[in-house]
C-alpha positions in Angstrom: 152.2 -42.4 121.8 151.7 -43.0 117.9 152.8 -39.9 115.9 152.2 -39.7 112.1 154.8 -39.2 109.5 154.1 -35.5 109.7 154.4 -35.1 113.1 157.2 -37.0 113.7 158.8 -35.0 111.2 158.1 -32.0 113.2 159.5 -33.7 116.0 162.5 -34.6 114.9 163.4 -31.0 113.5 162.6 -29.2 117.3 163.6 -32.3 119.2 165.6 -30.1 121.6 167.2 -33.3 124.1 164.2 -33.5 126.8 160.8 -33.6 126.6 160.0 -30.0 128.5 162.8 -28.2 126.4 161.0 -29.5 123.3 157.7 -28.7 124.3 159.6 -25.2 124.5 161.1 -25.1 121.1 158.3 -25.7 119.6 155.4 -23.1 121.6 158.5 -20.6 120.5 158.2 -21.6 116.7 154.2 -22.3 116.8 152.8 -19.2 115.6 155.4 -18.6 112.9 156.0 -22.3 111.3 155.1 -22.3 107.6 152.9 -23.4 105.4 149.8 -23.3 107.7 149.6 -27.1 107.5 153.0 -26.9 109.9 151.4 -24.7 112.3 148.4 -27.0 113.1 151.0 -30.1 113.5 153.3 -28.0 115.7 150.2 -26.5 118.1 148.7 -30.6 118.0 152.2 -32.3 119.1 152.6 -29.7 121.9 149.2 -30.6 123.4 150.0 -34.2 122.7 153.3 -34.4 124.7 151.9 -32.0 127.6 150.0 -35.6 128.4 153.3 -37.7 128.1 154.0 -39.3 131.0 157.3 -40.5 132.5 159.0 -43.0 130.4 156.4 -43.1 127.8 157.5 -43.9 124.3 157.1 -42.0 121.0 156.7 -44.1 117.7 155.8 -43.6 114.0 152.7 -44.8 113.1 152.1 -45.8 109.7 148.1 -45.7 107.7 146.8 -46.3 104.9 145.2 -43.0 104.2 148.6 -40.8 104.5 
């Protein structure tokens, strides 16, 4: 799965040790992560690893236009 810089980012500062706990962190800090820029990345990486599967792999990727 290719994240951008921003969600990565988000990532990184709820990464919580496994991928369910995570998802947990973050659905806990969804509604009140600031500005609202934050909240749209935190609600998009939850959907996003709710469709990870088993051993799959998280990277940065890297455009042009961000």
């Amino acid at each position: 799965m290719n994240l951008t810089a921003k969600e990565m980012n988000v990532l990184c500062a709820f990464h919580a040790g496994t991928l369910s706990e995570t998802i947990c962190r973050l659905r806990k800090k969804a509604d009140e992560a600031e500005p609202p820029e934050t909240k749209v990345i935190v609600k998009s990486l939850i959907d996003m690893l709710l469709t990870m599967k088993d051993g799959e792999a998280v990277s940065l990727s890297f455009t042009s236009e961000e």
